[in-house]
Structure formats: C-alpha cells, structure tokens
C-alpha positions as CSV (number, residue, x, y, z in Angstrom):
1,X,12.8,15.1,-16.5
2,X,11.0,12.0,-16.1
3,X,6.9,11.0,-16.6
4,X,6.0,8.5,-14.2
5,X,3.0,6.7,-13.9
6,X,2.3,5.3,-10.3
7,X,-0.7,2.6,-9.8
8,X,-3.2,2.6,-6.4
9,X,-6.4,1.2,-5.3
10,X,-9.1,2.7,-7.4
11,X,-10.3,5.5,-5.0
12,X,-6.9,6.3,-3.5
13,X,-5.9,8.8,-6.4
14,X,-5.8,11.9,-4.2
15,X,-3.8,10.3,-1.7
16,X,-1.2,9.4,-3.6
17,X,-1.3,12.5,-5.7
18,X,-1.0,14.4,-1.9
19,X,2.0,11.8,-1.3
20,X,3.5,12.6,-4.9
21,X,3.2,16.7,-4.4
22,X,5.0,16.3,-0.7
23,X,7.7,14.5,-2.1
24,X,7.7,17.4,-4.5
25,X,7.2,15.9,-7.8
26,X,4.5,17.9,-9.8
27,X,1.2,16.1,-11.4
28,X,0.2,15.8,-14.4
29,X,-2.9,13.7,-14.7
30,X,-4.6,10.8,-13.1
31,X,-7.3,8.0,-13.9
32,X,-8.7,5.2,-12.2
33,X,-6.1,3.8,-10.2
34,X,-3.0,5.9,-11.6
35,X,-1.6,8.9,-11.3
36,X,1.2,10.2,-13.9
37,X,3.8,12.8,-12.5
38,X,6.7,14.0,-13.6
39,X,10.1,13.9,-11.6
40,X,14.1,13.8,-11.8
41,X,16.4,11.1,-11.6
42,X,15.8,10.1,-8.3
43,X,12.1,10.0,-8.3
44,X,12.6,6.6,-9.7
45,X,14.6,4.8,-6.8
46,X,13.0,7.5,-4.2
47,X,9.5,7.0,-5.4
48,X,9.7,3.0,-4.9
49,X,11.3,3.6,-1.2
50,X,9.1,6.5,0.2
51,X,5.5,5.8,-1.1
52,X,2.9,4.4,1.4
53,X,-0.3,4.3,-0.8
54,X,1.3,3.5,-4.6
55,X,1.1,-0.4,-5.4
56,X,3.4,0.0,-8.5
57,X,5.9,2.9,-10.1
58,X,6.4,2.7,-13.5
59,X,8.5,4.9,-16.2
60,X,6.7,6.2,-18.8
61,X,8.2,5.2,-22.0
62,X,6.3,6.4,-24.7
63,X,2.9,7.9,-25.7
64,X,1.4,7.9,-28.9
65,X,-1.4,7.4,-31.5
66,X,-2.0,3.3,-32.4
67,X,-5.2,2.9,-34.1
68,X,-3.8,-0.1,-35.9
69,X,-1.3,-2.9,-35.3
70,X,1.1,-0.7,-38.0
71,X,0.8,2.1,-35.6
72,X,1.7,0.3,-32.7
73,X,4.2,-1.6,-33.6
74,X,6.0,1.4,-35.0
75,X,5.6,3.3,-31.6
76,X,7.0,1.2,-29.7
77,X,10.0,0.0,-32.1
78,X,10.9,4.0,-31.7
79,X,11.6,3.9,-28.4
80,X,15.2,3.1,-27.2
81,X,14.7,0.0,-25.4
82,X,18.4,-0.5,-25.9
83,X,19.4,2.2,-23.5
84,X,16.9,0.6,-20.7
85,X,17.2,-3.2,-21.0
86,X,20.4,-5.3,-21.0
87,X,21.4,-7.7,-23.5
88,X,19.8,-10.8,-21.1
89,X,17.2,-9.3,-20.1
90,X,13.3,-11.3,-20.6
91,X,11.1,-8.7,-21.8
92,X,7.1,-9.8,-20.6
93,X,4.3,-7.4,-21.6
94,X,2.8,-8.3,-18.4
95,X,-0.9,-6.5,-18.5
96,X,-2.7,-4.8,-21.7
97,X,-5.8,-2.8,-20.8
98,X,-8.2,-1.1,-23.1
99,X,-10.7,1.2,-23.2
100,X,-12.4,2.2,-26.2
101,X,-9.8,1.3,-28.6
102,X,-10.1,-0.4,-32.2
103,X,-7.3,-2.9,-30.9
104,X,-9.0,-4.5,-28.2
105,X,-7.2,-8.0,-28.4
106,X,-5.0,-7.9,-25.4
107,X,-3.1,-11.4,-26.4
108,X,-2.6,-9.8,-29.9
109,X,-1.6,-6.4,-28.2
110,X,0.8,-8.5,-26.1
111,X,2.5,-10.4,-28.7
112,X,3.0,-7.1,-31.4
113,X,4.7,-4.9,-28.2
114,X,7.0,-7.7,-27.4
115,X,8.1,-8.1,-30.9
116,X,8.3,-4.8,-31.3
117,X,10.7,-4.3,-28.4
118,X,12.7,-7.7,-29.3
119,X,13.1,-6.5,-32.5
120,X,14.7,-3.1,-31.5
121,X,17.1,-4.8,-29.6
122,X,18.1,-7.0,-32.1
123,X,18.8,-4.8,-35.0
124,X,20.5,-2.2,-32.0
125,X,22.9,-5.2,-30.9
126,X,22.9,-6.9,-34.6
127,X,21.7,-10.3,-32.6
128,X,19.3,-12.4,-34.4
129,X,17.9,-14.5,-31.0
130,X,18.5,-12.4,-27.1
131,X,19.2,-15.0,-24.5
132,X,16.5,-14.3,-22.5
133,X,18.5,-15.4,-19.4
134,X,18.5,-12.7,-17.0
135,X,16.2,-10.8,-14.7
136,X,12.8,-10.0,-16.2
137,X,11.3,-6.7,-17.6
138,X,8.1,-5.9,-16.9
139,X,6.1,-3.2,-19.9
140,X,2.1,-2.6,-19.5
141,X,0.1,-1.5,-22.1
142,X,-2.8,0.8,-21.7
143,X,-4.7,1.5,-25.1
144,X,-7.4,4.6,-24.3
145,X,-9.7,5.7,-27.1
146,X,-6.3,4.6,-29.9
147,X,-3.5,5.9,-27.6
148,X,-1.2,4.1,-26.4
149,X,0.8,4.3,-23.5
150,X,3.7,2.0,-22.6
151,X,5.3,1.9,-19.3
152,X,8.0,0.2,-17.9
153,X,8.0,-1.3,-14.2
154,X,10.4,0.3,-12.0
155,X,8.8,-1.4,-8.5
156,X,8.7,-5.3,-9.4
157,X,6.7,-7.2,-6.4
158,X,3.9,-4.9,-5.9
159,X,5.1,-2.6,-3.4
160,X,2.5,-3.9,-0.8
161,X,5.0,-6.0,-0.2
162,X,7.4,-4.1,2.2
163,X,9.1,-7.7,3.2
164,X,8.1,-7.7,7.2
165,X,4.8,-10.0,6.9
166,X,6.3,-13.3,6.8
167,X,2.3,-14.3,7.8
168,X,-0.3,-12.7,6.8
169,X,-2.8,-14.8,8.3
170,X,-6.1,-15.6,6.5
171,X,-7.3,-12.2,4.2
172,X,-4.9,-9.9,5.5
173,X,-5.4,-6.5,5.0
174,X,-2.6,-4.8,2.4
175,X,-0.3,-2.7,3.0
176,X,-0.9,0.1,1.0
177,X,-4.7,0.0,1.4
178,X,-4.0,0.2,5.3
179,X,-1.8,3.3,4.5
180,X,-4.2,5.0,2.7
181,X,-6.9,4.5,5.2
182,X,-5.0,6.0,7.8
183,X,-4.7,8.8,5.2
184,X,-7.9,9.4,4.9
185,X,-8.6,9.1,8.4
186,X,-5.9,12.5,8.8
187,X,-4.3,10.4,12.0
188,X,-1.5,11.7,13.2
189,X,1.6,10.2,15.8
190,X,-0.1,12.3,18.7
191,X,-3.5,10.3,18.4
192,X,-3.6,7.0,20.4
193,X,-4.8,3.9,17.6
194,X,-6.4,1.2,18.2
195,X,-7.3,-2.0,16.0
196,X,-9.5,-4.1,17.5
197,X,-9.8,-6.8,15.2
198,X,-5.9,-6.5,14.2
199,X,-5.3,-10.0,12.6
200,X,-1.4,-9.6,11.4
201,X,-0.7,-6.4,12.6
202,X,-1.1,-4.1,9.2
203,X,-3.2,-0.9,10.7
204,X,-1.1,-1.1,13.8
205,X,2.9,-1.4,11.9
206,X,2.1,1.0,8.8
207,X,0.9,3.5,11.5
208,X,4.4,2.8,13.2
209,X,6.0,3.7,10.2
210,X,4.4,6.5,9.4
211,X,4.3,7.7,12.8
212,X,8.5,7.4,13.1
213,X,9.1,8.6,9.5
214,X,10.5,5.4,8.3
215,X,10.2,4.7,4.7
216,X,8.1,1.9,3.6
217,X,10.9,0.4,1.1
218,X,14.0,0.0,3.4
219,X,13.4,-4.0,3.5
220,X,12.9,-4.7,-0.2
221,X,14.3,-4.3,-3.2
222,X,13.1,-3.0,-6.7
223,X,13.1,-4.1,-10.1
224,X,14.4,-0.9,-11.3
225,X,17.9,-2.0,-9.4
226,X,18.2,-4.6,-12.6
227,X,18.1,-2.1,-14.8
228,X,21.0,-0.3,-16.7
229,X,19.7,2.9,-15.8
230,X,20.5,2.3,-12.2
231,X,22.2,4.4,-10.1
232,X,23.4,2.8,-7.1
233,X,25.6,5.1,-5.2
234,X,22.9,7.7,-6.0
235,X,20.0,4.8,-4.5
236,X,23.0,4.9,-1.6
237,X,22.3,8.3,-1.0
238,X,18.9,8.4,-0.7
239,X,18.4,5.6,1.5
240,X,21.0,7.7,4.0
241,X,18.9,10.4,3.3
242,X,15.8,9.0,4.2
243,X,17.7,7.3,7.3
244,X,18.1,10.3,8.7
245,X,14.1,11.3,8.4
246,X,13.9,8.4,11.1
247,X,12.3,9.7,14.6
248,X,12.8,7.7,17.2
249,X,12.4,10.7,20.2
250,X,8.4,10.7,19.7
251,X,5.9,9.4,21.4
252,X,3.7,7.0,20.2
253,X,0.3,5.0,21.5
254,X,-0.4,2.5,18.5
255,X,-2.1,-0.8,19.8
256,X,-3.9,-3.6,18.4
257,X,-6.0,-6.3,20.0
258,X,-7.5,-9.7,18.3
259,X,-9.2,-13.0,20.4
260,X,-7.1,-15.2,18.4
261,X,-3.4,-16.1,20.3
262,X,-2.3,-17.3,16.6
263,X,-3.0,-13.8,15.2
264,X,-1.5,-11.8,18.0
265,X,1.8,-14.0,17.5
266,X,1.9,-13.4,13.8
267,X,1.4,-9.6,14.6
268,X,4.4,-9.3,17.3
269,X,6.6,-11.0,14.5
270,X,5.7,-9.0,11.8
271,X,6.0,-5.5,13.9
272,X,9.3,-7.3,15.3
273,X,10.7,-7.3,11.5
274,X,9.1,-4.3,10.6
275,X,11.3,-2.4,13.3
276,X,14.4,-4.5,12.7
277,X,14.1,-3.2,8.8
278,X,13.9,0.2,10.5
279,X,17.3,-0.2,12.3
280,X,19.0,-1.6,9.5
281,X,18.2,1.6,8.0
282,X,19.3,3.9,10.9
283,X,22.9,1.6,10.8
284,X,23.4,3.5,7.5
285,X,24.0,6.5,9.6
286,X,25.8,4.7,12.2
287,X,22.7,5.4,14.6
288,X,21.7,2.5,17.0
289,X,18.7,4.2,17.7
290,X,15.6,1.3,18.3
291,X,12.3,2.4,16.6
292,X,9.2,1.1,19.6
293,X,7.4,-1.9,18.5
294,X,3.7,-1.5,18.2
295,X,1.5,-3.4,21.9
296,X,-0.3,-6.0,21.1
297,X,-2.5,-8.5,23.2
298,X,-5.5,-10.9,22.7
299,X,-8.4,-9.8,23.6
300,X,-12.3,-9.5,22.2
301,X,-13.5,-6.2,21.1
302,X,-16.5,-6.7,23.4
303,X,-13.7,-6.7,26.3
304,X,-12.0,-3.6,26.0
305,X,-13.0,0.0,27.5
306,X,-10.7,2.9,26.2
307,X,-7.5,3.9,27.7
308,X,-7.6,7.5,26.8
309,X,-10.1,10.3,26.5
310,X,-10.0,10.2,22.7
311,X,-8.2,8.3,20.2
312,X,-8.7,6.4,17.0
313,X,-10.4,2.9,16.2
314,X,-9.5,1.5,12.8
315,X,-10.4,-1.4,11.9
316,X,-10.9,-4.8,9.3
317,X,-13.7,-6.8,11.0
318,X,-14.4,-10.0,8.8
319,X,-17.2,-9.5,6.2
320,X,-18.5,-12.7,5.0
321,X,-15.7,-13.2,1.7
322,X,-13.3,-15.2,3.2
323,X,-13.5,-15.1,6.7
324,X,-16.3,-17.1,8.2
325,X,-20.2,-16.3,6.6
326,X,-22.5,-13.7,6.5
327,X,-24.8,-14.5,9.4
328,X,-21.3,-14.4,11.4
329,X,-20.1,-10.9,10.0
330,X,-23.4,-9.2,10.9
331,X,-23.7,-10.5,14.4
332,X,-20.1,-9.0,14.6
333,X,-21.0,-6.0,13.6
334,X,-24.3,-6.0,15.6
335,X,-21.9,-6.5,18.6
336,X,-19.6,-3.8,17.5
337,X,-22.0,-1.1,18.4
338,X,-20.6,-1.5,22.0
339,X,-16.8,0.6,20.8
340,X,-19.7,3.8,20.5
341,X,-19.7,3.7,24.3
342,X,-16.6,1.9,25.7
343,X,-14.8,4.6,23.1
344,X,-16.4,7.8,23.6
345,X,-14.9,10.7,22.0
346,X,-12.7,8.3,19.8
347,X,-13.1,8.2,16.1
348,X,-13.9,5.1,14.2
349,X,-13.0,3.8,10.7
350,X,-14.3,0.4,9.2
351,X,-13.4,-0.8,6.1
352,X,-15.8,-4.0,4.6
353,X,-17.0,-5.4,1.6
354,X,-20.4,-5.9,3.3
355,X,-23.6,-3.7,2.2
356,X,-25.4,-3.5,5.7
357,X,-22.6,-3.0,7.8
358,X,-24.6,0.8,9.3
359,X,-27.4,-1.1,9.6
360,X,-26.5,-3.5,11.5
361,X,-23.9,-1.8,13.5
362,X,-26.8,0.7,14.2
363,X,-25.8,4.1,13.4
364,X,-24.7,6.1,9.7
365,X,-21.2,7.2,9.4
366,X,-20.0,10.6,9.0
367,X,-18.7,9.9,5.5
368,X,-17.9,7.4,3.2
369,X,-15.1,6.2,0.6
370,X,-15.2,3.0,-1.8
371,X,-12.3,1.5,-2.3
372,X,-10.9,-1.3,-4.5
373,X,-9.3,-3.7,-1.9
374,X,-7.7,-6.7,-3.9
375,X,-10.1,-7.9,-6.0
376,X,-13.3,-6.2,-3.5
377,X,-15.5,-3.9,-3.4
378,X,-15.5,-2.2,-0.2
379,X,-16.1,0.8,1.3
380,X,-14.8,2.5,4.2
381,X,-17.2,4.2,6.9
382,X,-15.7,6.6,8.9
383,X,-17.4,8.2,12.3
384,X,-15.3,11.1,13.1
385,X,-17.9,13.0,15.3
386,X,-18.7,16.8,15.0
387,X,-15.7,17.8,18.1
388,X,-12.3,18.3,17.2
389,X,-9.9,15.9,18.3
390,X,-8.3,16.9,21.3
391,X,-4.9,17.3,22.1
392,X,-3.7,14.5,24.9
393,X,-1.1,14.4,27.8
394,X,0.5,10.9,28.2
395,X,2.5,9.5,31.6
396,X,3.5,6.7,29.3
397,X,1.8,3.5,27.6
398,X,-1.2,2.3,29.0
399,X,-2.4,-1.1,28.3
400,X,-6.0,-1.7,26.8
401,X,-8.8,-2.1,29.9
402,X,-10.3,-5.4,29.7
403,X,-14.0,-5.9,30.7
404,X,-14.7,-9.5,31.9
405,X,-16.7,-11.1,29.3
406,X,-20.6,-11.2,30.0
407,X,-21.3,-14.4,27.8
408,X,-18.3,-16.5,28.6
409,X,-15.6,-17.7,25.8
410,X,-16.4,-16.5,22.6
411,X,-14.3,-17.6,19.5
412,X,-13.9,-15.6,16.1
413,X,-11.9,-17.6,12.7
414,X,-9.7,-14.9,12.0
C-alpha cells in the first residue's frame, strides 16, 4: 500500500477528498491545499488519469523528524531512491515549504535533499558523478513544525493541463478550478449549463467531460511513465478500463456564449480537441462512438433569455486583474443583474477576485467559498434559490434566445 499526497486549490480539499473516497482510496489527512491518501499500485497511474480537481499527485516517500541539517540529510539518504530513479535521471528539489520549522532556508533545504538523494545513488550504483541526462525528477519538500515530508511527483505538467486548450485566451480559467466549481455547484448531466461569459470554453468542456464520464487524463501523459516503477501494460489496462466508463447515450444541454468572435473560435477548437481526445480513448475498445461537442455562439449576456425552465449559469466575468479595469468589471456586474430575470428559476455561480461583486450585482448569494485561483484570491458566490431543481423534459438542443440589444454594439476585452 501506497501514501499519496495529492495538491489542489486551497479551499478545494473536500472535493478532492469526495473524488479520492469515490475512486475508493481511503484518507488519511489533509492541509491546506493537499490531501494524503493511501492506495494500491494503480492509484498512481489511475489517480493522474481520473482526477478533475487535484493539480498534482505525488508519492509519499518518506516522513520523518529533521530538526537539523544531520537529521535531514539522514532521512532522506534512507530512502531507496535507487529503486525509484534511473541511473540518468536529473533529480530537482523543485519546491521546499516551511512552516514553523528550525530549518527555514529553503535554498539550503534544497541543496542538502538533493545531495542527500545524489549521494544514495552513488554509493547504490558505486558512480562517483550521475549523468544527469535523462528525463527529470521532481521531490518537494514540506518541513512542518521539524517534520519532514518528501514526496515525489508522479503527475509532471500540473494536471490542469489536460492537453485540449491549445488557446487559452487572455486569463483563462483552469481546469481544475472549473471542475471543482461545478463540484460545488452539485450540477449534474440532466441540468442545462450555461456560461455566459465563456472565453475558451473551460466551464462548458470540463462539464462535457464530466457529464460523459471521460477521464480528464486521456490526452496527456505523466511523469510517473519515466519512472522505473512504471507499469505500462497495467497503465494499458486502466486506460481500457476507464474507456469503457465513456457514455455517449446521454443527453446533454452544455452551452456557452461570449461577445467576442475570437473567443467563441478558440472555444469550438478546444471542445473540438477535447472530444477527439475522448475518441481516441473509446478506439481502445474498438468503439467509434463520438462524444457531442459542447454549443457555442457569440453573443452578450445582456442578449440572451433562457432556453429552459431552469438550468445552471456558471460563470468567470472579468474582475479588474487582468482583464480590462475596475470601473469596467463593476459596470459588468452592475449589468449582470439582468440573468436574475431573463434566468428565472436557474441557479447561478460567479467566481471573482473582486470584493463588491453582491453589491454591485445587487443581491447576496446563498453561500460563499474562497478559493485560491492561480495566484488570486477569489471567491465564488453561489445563488442556488430556496426550490429544488426540477427535473426537465428535452425535444432536443435548443439554441440560446437572443434579445436584440437595447444600447447598440457593445464590446467587452476578453
């Protein structure tokens, strides 16, 4: 049995724990932005492939007291790094973090782990200089109150990065935050979504995936496949497995609308490869099943009336960091007050980095959830109503209504 330690956005712990205990891997412990679980073999491929909300898996290599530089450099040097690294292999200590520790010099931290590692493999493969020529190793470091805890990254690029968004567009919204959002929002396949302000498509495609079971991971690959401890005809295996998870019978109302014609574009090509990556997946089962792209269309959110009796808005309006100013956010969210009526019975969820967004959109949400998003602040306002969400009878896709616009042409930097 394996510990794992899998990274999110500070304020998405329960998510991912809910993600880790349906993939049935038991818990052990979490903190600000992790959560450490345990798991068997194939947690470490299966984990990287199936998680929405996680941003990084890592293998928990050892745990122990390190209250001086003796200390740590011993605990690490015990561990068999021989037995997870190849002979080529560049070893970075990528991130140290510390919290209440007597070491609290993360370049010296850095530079005693890597020795520490570099020397193990020396003595194990009697090698006085490692070539440092192949792929590269991530280990992180966290240091709590003198204990030290060393991981090793299994995921490589952050594991927002599912490989379909060949443009993101200006401050796009990731992957995993969108995911976790939609999470907390409890949407399921049956509820018609809507982004009104969908930029490249994020809210809109990670629904899609979720909605036709397709694991996030099919169109990327992991660092853990460079490591010795790889299994490939095992990864094989659960790739087919999770192929065959793939619904493509369901019916499915996702949509996403933006005034920018650059935007919309960049959203049809990133759904477009999102899709492709989900028949590439269903060709491991020799199935030539098509999973439905996401609609998309240009519109303004001051245009559009709802197509169904209830359904759910989710949005990431610009907030004044990188898109645009301030002044321009809040007369955006001032205008915004108009999805309450063209969108009755629908819920709403807004995520922003911007403190008055209730008061200038006019009304208090339900609840709220901060959220680290990148290097932001932001919190996510959620109006959910006091009805239950009704069940809905569909004769097919409907497009979005558009109302013609009462103050001419209006143009948004997106």
């Amino acid at each position: 049995m394996n510990t794992l330690v899998a990274l999110c956005a500070v304020g998405a712990e329960k998510i991912l724990g809910n993600e880790l205990k349906l993939l049935g891997y038991k818990l052990v412990s979490n903190a600000p932005g992790r959560v450490t679980f345990t798991g068997d073999d194939d947690a470490l491929f299966r984990t990287n492939l199936c998680l929405r909300t996680a941003d990084r898996v890592y293998l928990q290599m050892a745990s122990f007291n390190a209250a001086d530089f003796d200390q740590l450099f011993d605990g690490v040097y015990a561990i068999n790094w021989q037995d997870f690294l190849k002979k080529d292999s560049r070893v970075v200590v990528d991130k140290v973090r510390c919290y209440k520790s007597t070491l609290n010099s993360e370049h010296s931290i850095q530079g005693m782990v890597q020795k520490a590692i570099y020397k193990k493999l020396g003595d194990k493969w009697h090698m006085q200089t490692l070539p440092e020529s192949g792929e590269e190793s991530d280990v992180r470091v966290y240091l709590d109150e003198d204990r030290a805890l060393i991981l090793l990254d299994l995921s490589g690029l952050p594991l927002h990065k599912r490989g379909y968004r060949t443009d993101g567009g200006f401050a796009p919204l990731r992957e995993t935050t969108a995911a976790a959002l939609l999470q907390l929002m409890m949407w399921r396949r049956k509820t018609p979504l809507h982004d009104p302000f969908c930029g490249s498509g994020t809210f809109a495609i990670e629904a899609a995936l979720y909605a036709y079971n397709v694991a996030p991971g099919f169109g990327r690959r992991f660092a853990l496949e460079n490591l010795p401890i790889f299994n490939s005809r095992r990864a094989q295996e659960i790739k087919c497995a999770e192929a065959e998870k793939i619904r493509t019978d369901v019916e499915v109302r996702i949509t996403g609308t933006d005034i920018d014609p650059a935007a919309i574009e960049r959203a049809r090509k990133n759904a477009e490869h999102a899709c492709v990556m989900a028949g590439r997946a269903l060709n491991l089962i020799d199935k030539s099943n098509k999973v439905p792209r996401p609609d998309f269309d240009v519109a303004d959110f001051t245009d559009i009336t709802a197509p169904y009796e209830s359904g759910l808005l989710i949005c990431n309006p610009p907030y004044g960091e990188r898109l645009g100013d301030v002044e321009q956010a809040e007369e955006i969210y001032r205008k915004m007050s108009c999805l309450f009526d063209e969108f009755k019975g629908w819920q709403l969820g807004v995520i922003t980095a911007h403190k008055k967004f209730q008061e200038c959109i006019g009304r208090y949400a339900t609840s709220l959830k901060s959220l680290k998003a990148g290097n932001l602040d932001t919190m996510f306002y959620m109006y959910t109503g006091e009805e239950k969400q009704k069940s809905l009878k569909s004769d097919g896709q409907k497009s979005l209504k558009k109302r013609s616009a009462k103050n001419g042409n209006r143009s948004r930097t997106r």
